[in-house]
C-alpha positions in Angstrom: 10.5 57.3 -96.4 11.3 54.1 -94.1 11.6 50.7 -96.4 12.6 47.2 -96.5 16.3 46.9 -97.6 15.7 44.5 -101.0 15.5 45.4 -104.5 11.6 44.7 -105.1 11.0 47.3 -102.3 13.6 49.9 -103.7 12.3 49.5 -107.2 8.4 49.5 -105.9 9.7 52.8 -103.8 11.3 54.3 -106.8 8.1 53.8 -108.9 5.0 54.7 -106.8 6.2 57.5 -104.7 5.9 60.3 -106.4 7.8 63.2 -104.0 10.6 62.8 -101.8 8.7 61.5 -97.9 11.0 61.8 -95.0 11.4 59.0 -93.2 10.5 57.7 -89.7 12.8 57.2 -87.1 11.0 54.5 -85.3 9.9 52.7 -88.0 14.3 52.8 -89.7 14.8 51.1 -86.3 12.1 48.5 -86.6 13.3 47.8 -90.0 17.5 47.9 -88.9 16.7 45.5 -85.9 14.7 43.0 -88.1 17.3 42.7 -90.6 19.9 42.3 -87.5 17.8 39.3 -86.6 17.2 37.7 -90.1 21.1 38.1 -90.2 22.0 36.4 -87.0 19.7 33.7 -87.7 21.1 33.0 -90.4 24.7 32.8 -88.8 22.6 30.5 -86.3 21.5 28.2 -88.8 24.8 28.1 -90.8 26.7 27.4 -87.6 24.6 24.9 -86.2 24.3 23.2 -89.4 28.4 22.6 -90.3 30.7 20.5 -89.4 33.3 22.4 -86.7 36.3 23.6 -88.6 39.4 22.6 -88.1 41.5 24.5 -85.5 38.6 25.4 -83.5 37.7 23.3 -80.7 34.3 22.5 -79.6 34.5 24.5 -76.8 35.5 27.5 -79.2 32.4 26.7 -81.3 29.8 26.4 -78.2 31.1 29.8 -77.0 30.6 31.7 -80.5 26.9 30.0 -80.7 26.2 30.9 -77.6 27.1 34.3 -78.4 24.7 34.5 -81.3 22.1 33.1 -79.2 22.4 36.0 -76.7 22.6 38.6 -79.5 19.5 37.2 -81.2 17.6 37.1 -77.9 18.4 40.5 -77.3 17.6 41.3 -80.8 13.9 39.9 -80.5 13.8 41.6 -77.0 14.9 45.0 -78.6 12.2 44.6 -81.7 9.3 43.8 -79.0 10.1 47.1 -77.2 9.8 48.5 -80.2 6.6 47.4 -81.7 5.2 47.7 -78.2 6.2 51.7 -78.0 4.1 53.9 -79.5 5.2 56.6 -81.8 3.8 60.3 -83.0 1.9 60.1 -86.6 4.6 60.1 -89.4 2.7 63.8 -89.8 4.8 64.6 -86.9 8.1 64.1 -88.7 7.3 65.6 -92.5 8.6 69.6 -92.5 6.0 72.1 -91.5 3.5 73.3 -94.0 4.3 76.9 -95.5 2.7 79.9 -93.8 -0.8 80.4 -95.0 0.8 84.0 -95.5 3.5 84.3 -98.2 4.4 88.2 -98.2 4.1 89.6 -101.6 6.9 91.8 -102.9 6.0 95.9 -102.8 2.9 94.5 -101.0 1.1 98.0 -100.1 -0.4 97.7 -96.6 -3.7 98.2 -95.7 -3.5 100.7 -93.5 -2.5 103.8 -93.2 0.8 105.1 -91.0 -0.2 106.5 -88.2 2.6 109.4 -88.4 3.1 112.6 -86.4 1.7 115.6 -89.0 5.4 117.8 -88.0 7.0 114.6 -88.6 9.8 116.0 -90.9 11.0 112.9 -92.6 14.1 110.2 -92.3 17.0 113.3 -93.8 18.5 114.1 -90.4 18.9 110.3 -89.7 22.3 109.1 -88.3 23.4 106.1 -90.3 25.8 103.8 -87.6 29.2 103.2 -88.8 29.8 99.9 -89.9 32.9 97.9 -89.8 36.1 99.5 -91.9 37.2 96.4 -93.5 33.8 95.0 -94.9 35.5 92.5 -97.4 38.0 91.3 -94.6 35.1 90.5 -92.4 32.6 88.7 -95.4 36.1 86.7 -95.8 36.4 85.6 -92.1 32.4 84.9 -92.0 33.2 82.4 -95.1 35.9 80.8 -93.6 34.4 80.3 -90.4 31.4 78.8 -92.2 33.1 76.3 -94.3 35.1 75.0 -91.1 31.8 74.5 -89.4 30.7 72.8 -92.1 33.2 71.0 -93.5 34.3 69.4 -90.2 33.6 65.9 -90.0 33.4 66.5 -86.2 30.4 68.5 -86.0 28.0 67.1 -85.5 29.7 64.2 -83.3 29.0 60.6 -84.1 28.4 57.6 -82.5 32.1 56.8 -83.4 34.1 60.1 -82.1 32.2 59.5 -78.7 33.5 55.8 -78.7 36.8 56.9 -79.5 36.7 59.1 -76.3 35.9 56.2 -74.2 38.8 54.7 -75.8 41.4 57.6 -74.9 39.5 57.5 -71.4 40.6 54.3 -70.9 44.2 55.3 -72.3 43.5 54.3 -75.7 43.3 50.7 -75.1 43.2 48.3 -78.4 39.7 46.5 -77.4 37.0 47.9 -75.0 34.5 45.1 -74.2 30.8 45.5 -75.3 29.9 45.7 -71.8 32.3 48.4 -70.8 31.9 50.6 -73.7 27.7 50.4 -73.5 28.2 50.9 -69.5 30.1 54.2 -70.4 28.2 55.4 -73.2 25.1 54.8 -71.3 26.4 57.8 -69.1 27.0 60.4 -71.9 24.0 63.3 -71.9 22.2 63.9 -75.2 21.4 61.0 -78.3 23.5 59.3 -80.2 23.0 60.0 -84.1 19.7 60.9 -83.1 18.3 57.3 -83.1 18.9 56.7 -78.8 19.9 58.4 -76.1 22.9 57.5 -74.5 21.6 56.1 -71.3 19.2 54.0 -73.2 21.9 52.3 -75.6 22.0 48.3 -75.3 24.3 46.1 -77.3 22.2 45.4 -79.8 21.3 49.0 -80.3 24.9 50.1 -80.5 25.5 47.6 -83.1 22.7 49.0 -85.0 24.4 52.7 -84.5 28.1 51.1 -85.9 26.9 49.0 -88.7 26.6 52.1 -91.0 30.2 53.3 -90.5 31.5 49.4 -91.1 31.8 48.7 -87.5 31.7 45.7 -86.2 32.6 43.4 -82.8 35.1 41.1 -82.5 36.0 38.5 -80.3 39.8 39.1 -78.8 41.6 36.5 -76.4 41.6 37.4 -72.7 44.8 36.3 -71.3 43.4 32.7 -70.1 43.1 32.2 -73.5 38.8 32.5 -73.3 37.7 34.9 -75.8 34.7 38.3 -75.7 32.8 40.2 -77.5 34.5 43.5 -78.0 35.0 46.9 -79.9 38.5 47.3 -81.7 39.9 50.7 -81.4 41.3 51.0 -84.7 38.1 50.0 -86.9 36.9 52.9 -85.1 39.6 55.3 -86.2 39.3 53.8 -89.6 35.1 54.5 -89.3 36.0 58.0 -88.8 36.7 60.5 -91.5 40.4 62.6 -91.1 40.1 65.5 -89.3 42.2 67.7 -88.6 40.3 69.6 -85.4 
């Protein structure tokens, strides 16, 4: 079930729903984008309200609010398209009902066998040979199973297809927010089933990294200016060993 991240809506969610709901997609990224704005205006209001530190100079300080000002635009941008899309009933995303017909164990059937009267019977059937080695092969269907699922790799994250960008790019420390959108924006398929690729924005892909403890940061070009960009080895740290 989709809720508001504070404790008064955990606890009211813990007491009044009774069963287990499955949540909404649309309405978890409704919900992640407004706290991403309640967060950066609250970096807004702290940074407009202090004095500049010392060692930053004001140009420093005008370039990291104007920053937040072009995340939080893009932030109420991102929550209008959102509230303006419409969505399938949350029906749509509970699991299906059970089969009005559950088949009942030695359930007799109502009809009777249409069989050939010569028919002599099932004692002249040929049973196939199965495989020799029976326990060898229930071994290698085990193991095969838990490497599927014990692989952090499957399925692929937001973060292993960041990473490949990465190696594309000759596994450069930073990647700028606009390069690495740009690219992902090419890949096929969604990304942690929230987006597809070639409708991530910045804000969006924020939204996707948060969860692993992802986060920009703002490097030095080499005229000394700084941009917003993604950090290679946060992203290696987001992602769980592996040994694939």
């Amino acid at each position: 079930m989709t809720q508001f991240p504070t404790l008064i809506d955990q606890v009211a969610a813990a007491v009044l729903v009774p069963a287990e709901v499955s949540e909404n997609p649309h309405h978890r990224a409704i919900v992640d984008v407004c706290v991403e704005i309640q967060d950066l205006d609250r970096q807004l209001a702290a940074l407009s309200g202090a004095e500049r530190p010392a060692g930053i100079s004001a140009t420093e300080q005008l370039d990291t609010l104007t920053d937040l000002l072009v995340e939080r635009m893009a932030a109420g941008a991102e929550l209008s398209a959102l509230l303006s899309t419409s969505c399938c009933c949350a029906a749509a995303y509970e699991p299906a009902p059970p089969s009005e017909y559950e088949p009942v164990e030695d359930e007799e059937p109502d009809f009777d066998p249409d069989l050939d009267p010569d028919f002599g019977g099932f004692d002249d059937f040929v049973d196939l040979e199965g495989p020799d080695d029976v326990d060898g092969f229930d071994d290698l269907h085990e193991a095969t199973c838990e490497e599927f699922l014990t692989c952090p790799s499957r399925p692929r994250t937001i973060v292993h297809a960041c990473l490949d960008i990465f190696d594309v790019l000759g596994a450069a420390e930073y990647v700028s927010t606009a390069e690495l959108v740009g690219r992902l924006r090419e890949l096929p398929g969604e990304a942690d089933g929230r987006w597809r690729y070639a409708d991530l924005t910045a804000v969006r892909l924020a939204l996707l990294l948060r969860p692993y403890g992802v986060q920009s940061r703002k490097p030095r070009n080499v005229d000394g200016s700084r941009y917003r960009a993604y950090r290679r080895g946060d992203l290696v740290a987001a992602r769980p060993d592996c040994s694939c």
